[in-house]
N, C-alpha and C positions, 0 to 999 in steps of 0.2 A: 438400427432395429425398428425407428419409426420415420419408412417411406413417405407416409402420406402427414408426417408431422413438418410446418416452417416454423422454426426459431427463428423471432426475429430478437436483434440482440443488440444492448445498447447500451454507452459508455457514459457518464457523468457522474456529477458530485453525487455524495452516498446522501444529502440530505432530500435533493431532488427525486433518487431514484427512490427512495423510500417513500415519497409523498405518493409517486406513482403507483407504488406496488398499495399504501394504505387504499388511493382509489381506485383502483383497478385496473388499471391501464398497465399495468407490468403483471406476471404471476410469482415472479422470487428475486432477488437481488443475492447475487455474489459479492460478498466485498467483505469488508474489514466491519466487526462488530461496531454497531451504531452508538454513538455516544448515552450514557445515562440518560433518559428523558427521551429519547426517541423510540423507546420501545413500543407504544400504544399502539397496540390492535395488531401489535405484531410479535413472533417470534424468531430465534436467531438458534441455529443448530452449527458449532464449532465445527468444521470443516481441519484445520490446522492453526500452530502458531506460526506467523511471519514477522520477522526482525524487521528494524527500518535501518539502513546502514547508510553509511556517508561512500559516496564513490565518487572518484577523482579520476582523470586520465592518465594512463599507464606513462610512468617516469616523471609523473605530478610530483613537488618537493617533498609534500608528507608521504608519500608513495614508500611507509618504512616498517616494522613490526614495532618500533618504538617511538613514532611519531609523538608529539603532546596536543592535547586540545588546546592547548594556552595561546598555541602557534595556529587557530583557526580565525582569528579577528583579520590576521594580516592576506587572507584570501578572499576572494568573493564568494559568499554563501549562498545556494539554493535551498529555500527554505520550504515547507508545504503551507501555502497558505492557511489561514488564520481561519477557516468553515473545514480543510480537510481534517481526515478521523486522526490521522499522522499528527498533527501539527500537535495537539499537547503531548503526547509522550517526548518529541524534536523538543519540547520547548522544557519540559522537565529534562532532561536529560542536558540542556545545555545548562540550567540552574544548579543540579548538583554538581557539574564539574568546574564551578565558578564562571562561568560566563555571562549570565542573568540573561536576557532579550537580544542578542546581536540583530544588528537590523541586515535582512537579506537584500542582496543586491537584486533577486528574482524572488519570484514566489510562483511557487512549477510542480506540479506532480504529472503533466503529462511525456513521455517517453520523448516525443520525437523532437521538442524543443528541448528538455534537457541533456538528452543526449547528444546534440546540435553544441550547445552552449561548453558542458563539460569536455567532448571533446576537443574543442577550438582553444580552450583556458585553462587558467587554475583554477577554474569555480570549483567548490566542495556542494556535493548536492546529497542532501539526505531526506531518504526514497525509498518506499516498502522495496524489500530484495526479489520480491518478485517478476517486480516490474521491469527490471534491470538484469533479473538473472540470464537471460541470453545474451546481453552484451556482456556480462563478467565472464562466462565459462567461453565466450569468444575471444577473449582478452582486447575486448575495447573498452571497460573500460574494470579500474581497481574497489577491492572494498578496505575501508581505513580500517584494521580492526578496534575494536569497540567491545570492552567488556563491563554490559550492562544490561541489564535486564527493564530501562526504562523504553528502551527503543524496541517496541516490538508491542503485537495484541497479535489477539485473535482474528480470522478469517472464517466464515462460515455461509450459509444461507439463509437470509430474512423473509418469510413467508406470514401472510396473512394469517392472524391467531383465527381462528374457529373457523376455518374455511380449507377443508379436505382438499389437494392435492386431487386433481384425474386420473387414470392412468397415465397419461400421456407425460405429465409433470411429474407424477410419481416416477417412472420412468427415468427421465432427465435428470431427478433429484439423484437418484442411484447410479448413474451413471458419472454424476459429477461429485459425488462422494467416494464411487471407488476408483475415481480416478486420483482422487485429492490421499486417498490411502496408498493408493501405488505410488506416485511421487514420493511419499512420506519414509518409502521403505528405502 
């Protein structure tokens, strides 16, 4: 719809891309609700919620509908590091289920290296489902299921508080809203 529009579009930690968009150097950020305290001078419109799910390679031991957490220390864990948005709900989530802090044998949110890593092993990688969803509905690789509501936030758009949208970003924004609804249905 817009010819004469270049997005240019760019991947990193949501503390980084936020810095960018407060100085202007970016115009919105997609990603996962920024932690309490990062909100200044900016806003955040819900787009969806996304779970964070543990996924393991197809015919993985816990590869089960009755697997136990109990039975996760004896694998090698992919953890999100310790700055992504992931990493405390991961880390509450392993505290209610009696684990407390297991120490990861990685620390990985990006696709092409955990995906590298859990296919080749028993690593357990737990990872917005997003991220992973075309390798699960490809069946490379499995989700452990997981009934909790700690693993998982919001996903939305971070935009500059008091600074109108263009057209053109107007635009973009609606375009990646009702794309984010179509998915949803």
């Amino acid at each position: 719809e817009r010819p004469d529009c270049t997005w240019r579009v760019s991947t990193g930690p949501i503390w980084r891309l936020l810095s960018q968009l407060r100085e202007g150097a970016r115009d919105l950020v997609v990603g996962r609700m920024p932690p309490t305290g990062n909100f200044e001078g900016l806003s955040f419109r819900q787009l969806y919620w996304e779970r964070v799910v543990p996924v393991v390679r197809p015919g993985h031991p816990l590869a089960h509908p009755d697997w136990d957490p109990a039975m996760l220390p004896r694998y090698p864990l992919m953890l999100p590091p310790k700055g992504a948005v992931i990493a405390a709900s991961v880390s509450a989530w392993f505290h209610a289920v009696g684990l407390g802090d297991p120490a990861p044998a990685y620390e990985n949110v990006s696709l092409a290296f955990g995906r590298g890593v859990v296919q080749r092993s028993d690593t357990v990688w737990f990872i917005s489902e997003g991220v992973v969803r075309p390798e699960i509905e490809a069946g490379l690789l499995s989700v452990l299921p997981v009934r909790n509501d700690l693993l998982g936030g919001p996903v939305g758009i971070s935009l500059r508080r008091n600074t109108p949208p263009g057209a053109d970003l107007a635009a973009l924004i609606e375009a990646i809203t009702e794309s984010a609804r179509d998915a949803a249905v």
